[in-house]
N, C-alpha and C positions, 0 to 999 in steps of 0.2 A: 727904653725900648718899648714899644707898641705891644701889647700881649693880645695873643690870637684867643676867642673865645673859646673857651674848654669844649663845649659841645660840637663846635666846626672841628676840632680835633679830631676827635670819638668819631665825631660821622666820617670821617676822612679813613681812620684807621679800619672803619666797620668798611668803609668800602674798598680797599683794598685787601684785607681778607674773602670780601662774597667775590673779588672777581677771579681770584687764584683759585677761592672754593667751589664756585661755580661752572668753572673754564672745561669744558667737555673736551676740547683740545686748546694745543700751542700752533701757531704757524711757523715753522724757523725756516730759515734757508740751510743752505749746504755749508755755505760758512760760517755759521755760526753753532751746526746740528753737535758736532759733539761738545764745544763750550755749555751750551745750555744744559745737557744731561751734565756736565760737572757743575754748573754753579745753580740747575734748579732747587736742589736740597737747602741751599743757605736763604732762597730767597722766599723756601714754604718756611723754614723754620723760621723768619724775621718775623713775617706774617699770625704764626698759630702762635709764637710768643706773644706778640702784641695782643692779639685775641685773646689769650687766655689771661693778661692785664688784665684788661677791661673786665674779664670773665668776675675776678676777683675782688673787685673797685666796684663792680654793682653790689656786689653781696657785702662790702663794708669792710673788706682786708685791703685796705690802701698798703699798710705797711709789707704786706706779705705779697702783695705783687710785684713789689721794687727788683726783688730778683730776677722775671719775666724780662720785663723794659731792660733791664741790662744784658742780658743776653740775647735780646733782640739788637740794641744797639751794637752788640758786640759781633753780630753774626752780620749785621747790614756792612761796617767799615770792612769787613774784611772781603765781604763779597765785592765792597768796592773797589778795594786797592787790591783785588786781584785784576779786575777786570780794568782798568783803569792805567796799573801801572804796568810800565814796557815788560813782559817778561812774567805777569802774574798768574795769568793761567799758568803756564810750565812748573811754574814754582809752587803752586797749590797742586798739583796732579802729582807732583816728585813729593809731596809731603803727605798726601791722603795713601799713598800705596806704601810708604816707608809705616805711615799710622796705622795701618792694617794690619802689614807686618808684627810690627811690636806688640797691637793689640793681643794679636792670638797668642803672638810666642812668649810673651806675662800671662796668658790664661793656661797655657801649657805648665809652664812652672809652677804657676800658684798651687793648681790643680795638679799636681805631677802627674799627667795625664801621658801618656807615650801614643795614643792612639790621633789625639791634639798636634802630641808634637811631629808624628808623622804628616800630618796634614797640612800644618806647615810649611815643611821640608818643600813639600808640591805646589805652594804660593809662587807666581813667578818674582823675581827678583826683583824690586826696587830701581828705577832706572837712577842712575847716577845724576847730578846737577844740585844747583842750591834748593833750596827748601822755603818757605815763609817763617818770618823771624817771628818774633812773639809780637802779641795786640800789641801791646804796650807802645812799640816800634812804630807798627802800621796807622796806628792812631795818630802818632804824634808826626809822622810823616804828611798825612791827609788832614789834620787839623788848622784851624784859623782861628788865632790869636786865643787856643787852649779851649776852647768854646766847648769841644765835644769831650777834651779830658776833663774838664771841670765837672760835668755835667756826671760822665762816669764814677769818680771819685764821689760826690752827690749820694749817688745811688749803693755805690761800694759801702757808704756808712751803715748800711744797711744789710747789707750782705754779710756782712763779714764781722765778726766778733768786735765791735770797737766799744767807744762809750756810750753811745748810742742805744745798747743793749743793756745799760743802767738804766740810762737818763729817760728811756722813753718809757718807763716802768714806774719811778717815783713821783710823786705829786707833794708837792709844798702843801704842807696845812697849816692850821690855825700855829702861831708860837713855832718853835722846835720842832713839830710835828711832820713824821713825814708819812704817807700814803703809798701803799703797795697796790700797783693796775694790774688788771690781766689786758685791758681793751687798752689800745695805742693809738694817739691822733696820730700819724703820719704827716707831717710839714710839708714837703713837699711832692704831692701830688701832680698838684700842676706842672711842675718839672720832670716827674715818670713819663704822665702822658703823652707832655710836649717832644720826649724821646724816644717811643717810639713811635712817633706820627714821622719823626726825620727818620728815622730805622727805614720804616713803611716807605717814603718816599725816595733814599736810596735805595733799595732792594726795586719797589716799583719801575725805578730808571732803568735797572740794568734788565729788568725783564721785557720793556721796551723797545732796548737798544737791541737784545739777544731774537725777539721777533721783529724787528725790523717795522715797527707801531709807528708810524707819525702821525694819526690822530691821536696816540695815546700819548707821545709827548710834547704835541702840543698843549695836549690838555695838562699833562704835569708842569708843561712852564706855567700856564695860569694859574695856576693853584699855587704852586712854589710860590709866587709873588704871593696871592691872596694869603694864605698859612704863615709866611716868612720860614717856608725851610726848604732847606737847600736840595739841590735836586742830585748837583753829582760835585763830586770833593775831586775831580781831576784839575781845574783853576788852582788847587791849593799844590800841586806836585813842582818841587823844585829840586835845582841837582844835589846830590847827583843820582837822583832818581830821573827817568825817563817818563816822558807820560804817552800811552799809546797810541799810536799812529790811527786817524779815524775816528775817534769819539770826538 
């Protein structure tokens, strides 16, 4: 496979942070006005993730950025396959007010707080309906041929207490000899990158599709080609999922 240069990456991701940074307003329409106040949170956080990558890959912590890119990547799928799949908005707004819910009423108890839990009490109720299943789910829903689980699990070796958290510490020396690091090369940076420049690029689509841009996507399909990354993961929706009427 053809590898896109690192620095057209970087420029790509830097420019998709200055225009969400810079944007003094959105234009939406009516149909789309309240979708966008639900799903603009997911697609600043894809963004100030990725920027804060890069933030930490100038300064020479590859390894400690890997966390950033995964939670970008992880904030971009799901922004997509809400918006993408039949039924995903509803399902993310029945799960963000259920999540508020619980939020406060575990801070009430932790805190045995009674003045918490009164406040609570006065939270409007949860509307009934299904809910968003776990990433894990939505990924593998929206995924093509494992491409973006792979890349996940990748990054998870790093996140997460594995062997990784040996291995990238010891250094083979001369004989029997082994070497304790504090400093870590990071293997795969180019793969951080290259995840959240796709992050960057689905969250960019749907902020697009949500102002109604088509110089702006047209300019994301040229790019999509030039980068090799994908612009919207709805081609990938098969049943018995639905995929939304209009994208």
């Amino acid at each position: 496979m053809q590898q896109v240069p690192e620095p057209a990456l970087v420029d790509w991701i830097r420019d998709c942070v200055a225009q969400i940074r810079d944007a003094s307003e959105f234009t939406v329409s009516t149909v789309h006005s309240d979708e966008f106040l639900l799903l603009y949170g997911l697609i600043a956080r894809t963004f100030r993730y990725s920027d804060a990558h890069l933030t930490l890959v100038d300064e020479g912590m590859d390894g400690e950025s890997v966390p950033l890119a995964r939670a970008a990547l992880e904030h971009a799928v799901t922004l997509q396959w809400i918006f993408v799949v039949d039924g995903g908005v509803t399902k993310f707004r029945n799960s963000i007010a259920h999540d508020r819910n619980d939020h406060y009423g575990n801070l009430a108890n932790w805190m045995d707080n009674d003045e918490l839990r009164r406040a609570v009490e006065k939270l409007d109720s949860p509307p009934e309906g299904k809910r968003l299943g776990s990433f894990m789910s939505m990924l593998r829903e929206l995924d093509h041929k494992n491409f973006l689980e792979m890349n996940y699990h990748l990054l998870s070796q790093q996140v997460h207490v594995t062997h990784s958290a040996v291995t990238s510490f010891l250094m083979q020396g001369d004989a029997d000899e082994l070497h304790i690091l504090y400093e870590q090369e990071y293997p795969y940076r180019y793969q951080a990158i290259y995840v959240c420049a796709i992050a960057c690029m689905l969250a960019r689509w749907v902020l697009a599709r949500l102002t109604s841009d088509e110089v702006l996507l047209a300019e994301l399909d040229r790019v999509s080609d030039d980068l090799l990354l994908p612009m919207q993961l709805a081609d990938n929706i098969t049943p018995p999922l639905k995929r939304r009427k209009g994208i």
